[in-house]
N, C-alpha and C positions, 0 to 999 in steps of 0.2 A: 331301367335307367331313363333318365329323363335328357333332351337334347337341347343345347342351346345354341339358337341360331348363331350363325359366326358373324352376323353386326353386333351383337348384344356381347360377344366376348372379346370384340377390339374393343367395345363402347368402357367395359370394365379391368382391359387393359391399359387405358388411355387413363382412365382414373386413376387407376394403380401408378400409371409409372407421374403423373400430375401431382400424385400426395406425394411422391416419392423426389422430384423436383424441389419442391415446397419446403418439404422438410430437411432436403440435403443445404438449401438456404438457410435457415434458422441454425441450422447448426453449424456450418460458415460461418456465420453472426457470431454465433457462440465461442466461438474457438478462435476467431481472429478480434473478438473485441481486449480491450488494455485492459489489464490485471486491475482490480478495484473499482470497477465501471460501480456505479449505483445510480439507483434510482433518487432525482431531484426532486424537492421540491417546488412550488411555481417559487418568483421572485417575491418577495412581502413588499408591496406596495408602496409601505408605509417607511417603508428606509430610504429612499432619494429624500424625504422631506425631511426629515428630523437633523602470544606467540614468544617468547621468550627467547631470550639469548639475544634480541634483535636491538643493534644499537641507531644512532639515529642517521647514521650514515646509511640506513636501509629503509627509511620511510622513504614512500617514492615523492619526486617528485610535482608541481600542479601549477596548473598559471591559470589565472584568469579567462576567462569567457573573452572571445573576442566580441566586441560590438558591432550590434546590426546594423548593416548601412541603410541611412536614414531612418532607422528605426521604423520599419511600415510596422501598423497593424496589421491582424489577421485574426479571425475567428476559429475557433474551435471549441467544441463542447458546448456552447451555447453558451461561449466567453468571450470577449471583445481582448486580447493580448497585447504590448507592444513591450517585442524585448530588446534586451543591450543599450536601452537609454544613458549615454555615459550622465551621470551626476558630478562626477567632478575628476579630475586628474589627479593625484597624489603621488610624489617624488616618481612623476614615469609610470604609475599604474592607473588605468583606469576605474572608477569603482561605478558599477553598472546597476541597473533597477529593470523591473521585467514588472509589468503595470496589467493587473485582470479586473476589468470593468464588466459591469452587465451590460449588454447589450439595446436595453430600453433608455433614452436618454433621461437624467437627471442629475439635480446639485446637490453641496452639503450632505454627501453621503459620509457613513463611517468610512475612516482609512486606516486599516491594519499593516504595519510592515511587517514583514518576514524575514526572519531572518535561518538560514538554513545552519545544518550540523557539518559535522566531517571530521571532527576530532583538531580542529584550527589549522589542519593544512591542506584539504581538499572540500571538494565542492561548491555549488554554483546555483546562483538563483532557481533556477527551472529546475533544483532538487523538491521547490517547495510547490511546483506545478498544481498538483491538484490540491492541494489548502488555498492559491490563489483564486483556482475556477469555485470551491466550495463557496467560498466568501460572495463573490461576482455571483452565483447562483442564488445565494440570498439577499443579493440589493448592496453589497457593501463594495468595496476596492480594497483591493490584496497592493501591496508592492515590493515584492522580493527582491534582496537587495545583495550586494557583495560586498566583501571585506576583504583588507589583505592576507592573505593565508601562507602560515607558515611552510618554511622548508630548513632543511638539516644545514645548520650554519645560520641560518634568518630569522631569528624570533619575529615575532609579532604582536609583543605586548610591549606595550598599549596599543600599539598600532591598528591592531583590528578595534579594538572597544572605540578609538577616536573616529572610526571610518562609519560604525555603524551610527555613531553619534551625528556624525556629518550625514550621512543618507537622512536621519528622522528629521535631524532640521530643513534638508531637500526638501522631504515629503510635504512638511510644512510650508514651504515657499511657492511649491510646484500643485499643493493638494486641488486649488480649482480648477486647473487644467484640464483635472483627470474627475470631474465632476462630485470631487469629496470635499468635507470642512476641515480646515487642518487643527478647529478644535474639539475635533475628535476622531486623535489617532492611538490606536493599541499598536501593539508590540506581540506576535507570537513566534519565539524561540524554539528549535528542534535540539537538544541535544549539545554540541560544543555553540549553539545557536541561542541554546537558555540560556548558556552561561552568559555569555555576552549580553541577552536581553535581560536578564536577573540585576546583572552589572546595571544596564541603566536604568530599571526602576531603581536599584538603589541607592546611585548616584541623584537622580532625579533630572534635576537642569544644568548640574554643576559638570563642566565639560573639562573630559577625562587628563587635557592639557596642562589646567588650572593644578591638578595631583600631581603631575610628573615635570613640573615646570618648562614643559615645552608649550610654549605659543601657539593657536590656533591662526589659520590664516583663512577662515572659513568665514566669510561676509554675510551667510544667511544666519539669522538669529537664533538663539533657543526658541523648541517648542516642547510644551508639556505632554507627557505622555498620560493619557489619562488612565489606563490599564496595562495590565504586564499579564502573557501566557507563557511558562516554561514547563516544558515538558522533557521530563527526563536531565536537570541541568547538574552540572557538579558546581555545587556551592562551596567549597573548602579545598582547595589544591592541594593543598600542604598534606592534606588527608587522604589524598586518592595517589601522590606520587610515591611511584615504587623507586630503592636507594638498593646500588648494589646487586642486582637481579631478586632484588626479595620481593614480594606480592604488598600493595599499597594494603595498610590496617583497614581502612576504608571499606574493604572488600568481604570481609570477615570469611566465611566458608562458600563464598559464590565463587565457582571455580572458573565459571565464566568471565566474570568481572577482573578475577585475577592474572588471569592473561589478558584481558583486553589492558588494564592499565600498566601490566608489565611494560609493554610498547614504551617509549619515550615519548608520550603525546604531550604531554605538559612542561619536559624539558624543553621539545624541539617548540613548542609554544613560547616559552618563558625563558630560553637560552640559559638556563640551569638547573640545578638539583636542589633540593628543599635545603640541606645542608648545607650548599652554598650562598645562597640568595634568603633567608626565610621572608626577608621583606616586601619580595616583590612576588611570593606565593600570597601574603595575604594580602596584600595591595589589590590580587588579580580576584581575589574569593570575593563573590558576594556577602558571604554572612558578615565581611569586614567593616561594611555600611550602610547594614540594616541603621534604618532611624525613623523618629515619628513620620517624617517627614518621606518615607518610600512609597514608593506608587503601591499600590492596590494590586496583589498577584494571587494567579491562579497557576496552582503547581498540580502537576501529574506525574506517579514514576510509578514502575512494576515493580513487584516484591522482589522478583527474582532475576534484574535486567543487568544490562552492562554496568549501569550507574549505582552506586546503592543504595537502597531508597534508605537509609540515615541520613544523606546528603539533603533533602528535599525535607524529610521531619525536623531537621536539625534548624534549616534556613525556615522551618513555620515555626518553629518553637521562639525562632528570634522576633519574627514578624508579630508574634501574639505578644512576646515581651513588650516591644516597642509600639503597641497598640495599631499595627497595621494590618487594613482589613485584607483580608484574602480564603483562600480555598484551598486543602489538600485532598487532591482525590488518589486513592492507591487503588493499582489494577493489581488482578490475578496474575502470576506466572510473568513472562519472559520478552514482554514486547519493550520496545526501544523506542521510546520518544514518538516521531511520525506514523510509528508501525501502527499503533494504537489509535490511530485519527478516529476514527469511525467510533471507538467506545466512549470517546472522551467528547466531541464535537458537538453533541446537543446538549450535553449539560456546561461547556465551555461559553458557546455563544450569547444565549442570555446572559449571564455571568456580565461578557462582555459587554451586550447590550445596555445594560444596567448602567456600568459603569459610564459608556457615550452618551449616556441620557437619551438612548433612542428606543423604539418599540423592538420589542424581542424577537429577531426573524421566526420566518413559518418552520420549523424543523426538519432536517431531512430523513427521510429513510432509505439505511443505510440494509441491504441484506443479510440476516441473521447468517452470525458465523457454523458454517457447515450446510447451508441452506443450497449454495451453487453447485453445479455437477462438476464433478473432477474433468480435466483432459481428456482422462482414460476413459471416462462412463463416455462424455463425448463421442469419442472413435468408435468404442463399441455402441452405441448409438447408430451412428453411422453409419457401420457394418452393417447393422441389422436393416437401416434404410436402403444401403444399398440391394441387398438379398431383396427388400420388395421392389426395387426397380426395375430389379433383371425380370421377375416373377410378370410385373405390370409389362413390360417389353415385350418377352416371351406371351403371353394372352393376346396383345394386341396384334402379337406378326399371325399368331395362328388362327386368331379368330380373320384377318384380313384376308389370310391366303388357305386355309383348309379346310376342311369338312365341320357339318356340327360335332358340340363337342356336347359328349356324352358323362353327364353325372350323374351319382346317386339319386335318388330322390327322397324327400325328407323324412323322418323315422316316422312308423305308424302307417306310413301311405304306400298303398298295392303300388306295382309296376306296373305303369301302364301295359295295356295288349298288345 
């Protein structure tokens, strides 16, 4: 047996329990960082210059975001934020804007609004959180915006189409402020958020007032939008609503989608039934005014998601009719709208870029799916860090206060005498 001084077994219990510190950090990191963290890349430079049975008396629910007082900034993620900016008041509601800027100063940047999902009776700008910071991370400005959202008894069509329409024209009054050119602003949609962004590329500049013969009282002018992003959006209402608790046609054997549109969403949206209203089902559809004349879109839906991707072929099929240029990308399997950011996001942005006639951000990488460790590997990680801690503690208490310690000595080699 060979002995080792007891400085030399605290010196390697110090080490021990040091890696074991170290690494009980990183993996704190790990476990308390936000779901969907990725890896950025730098800013492009070159962008500052250029359930069934459920009626609707049982949807819950939502009001509006309150607004920030005085709307401070504040960073985060390596974002410049400034949320609750009210943009305008409407019969009593505020409609609010949540502004992601990069951090490096500059002007006549692109400016993208956002417009968030929820099925037109919940959700709130800061749904679109990280698509703002994504954007701000590449040189551009995000500004997610609200609309009024329906509740059981309150439709809100047109009323939200006219709100989002008042936010783009905002954007456009307000864009140098926030270091962007208001001629050149996108639109990207999540979901009840396409629908509504679909709507205004196909409206274009024609404000949604001038169709329903209610008057705007909105003093900022039209601005044009020069790109449209939906993902995941229902183009055809009449199509996806379900009469009488039967499953919307739209849905065909997605049994998923079959319950999600049993729900009353597009009643309690539209204050009726396709049977009773058909007019103001496709009044609300986009495919209703597709024209030469529609903005340039980029559509995204999963084969097998809430929405069903007929909905998105159906509104390209019109879009190629009417010789409008655009994009249909179809994903694999079951993701919804936002959920799919990361698959769709590098081939989106140029797209965009193209159309703001600005250089095409640096792309980011996004962590291949299945690449991150689970929770669980985590813990058990951990575990196992732990067990060296105790190991690194125990060496160093005994190497400080006990006798040598006695080991084997290495294979091949005598004992010493």
């Amino acid at each position: 047996m060979i002995e080792v001084p007891p400085r030399r077994a605290a010196t390697v219990g110090r080490l021990l329990l040091a890696v074991s510190i170290t690494l009980w950090a990183v993996l704190g990191a790990a476990l308390l960082a936000p779901a969907g963290a990725q890896d950025v890349a730098p800013t492009d430079p070159g962008a500052g210059d250029a359930g069934t049975g459920i009626g609707a008396d049982d949807l819950p629910t939502t009001t509006l975001p309150v607004p920030t007082e005085g709307n401070a900034s504040f960073v985060e993620d390596g974002t410049r934020i400034t949320r609750g900016i009210v943009t305008a008041v409407v019969d009593g509601v505020p409609l609010t804007a949540d502004v992601y800027q990069p951090l490096e100063a500059g002007t006549n940047r692109p400016v993208v609004v956002l417009v968030h999902g929820g099925a037109w009776f919940q959700g709130a700008p800061s749904d679109m959180d990280r698509q703002g910071k994504l954007l701000a991370s590449q040189g551009w400005v995000g500004v997610s915006v609200s609309y009024r959202l329906a509740q059981p008894g309150s439709p809100t069509w047109p009323q939200a189409l006219a709100d989002v329409q008042r936010q783009i024209r905002w954007v456009g009054a307000n864009a140098a402020t926030y270091g962007a050119d208001p001629a050149k602003i996108a639109v990207i949609g999540s979901s009840a958020g396409a629908h509504l962004a679909s709507l205004v590329a196909s409206l274009g500049t024609t404000d949604v007032a001038v169709l329903t013969g209610t008057p705007s009282d909105d003093t900022n002018p039209p601005v044009p939008v020069r790109a449209v992003v939906s993902w995941s959006a229902p183009t055809d209402l009449r199509d996806l609503a379900g009469t009488d608790g039967n499953p919307p046609v739209g849905c065909g054997e997605n049994e998923a989608c079959q319950i999600f549109w049993e729900l009353p969403f597009t009643e309690n949206f539209l204050g009726c039934l396709p049977d009773a209203c058909p007019d103001r089902y496709d009044q609300a559809s986009p495919m209703t005014w597709v024209k030469p004349e529609t903005t340039p879109m980029w559509l995204a839906n999963s084969t097998d998601e809430l929405v069903p991707i007929g909905q998105l072929q159906d509104l390209a099929s019109a879009l190629a009719a009417a010789d409008v240029d655009h994009t249909l990308k179809i994903l694999p399997g079951q993701a919804h709208a936002q959920d799919y950011t990361d698959e769709v996001w590098n081939d989106m942005t140029p797209w965009l870029a193209e159309h703001l006639g600005v250089p095409a951000p640096n792309p980011i990488t996004f962590p291949a799916e299945g690449s991150g460790l689970t929770t669980e590997m985590l813990l058990a990680l951990g575990a196992l860090v732990a067990l060296l801690g105790l190991v690194g503690a125990a060496t160093w208490f005994v190497g400080r206060t006990g006798p040598a310690t006695a080991v084997p000595p290495p294979a091949g080699e005598p004992a010493p005498a």
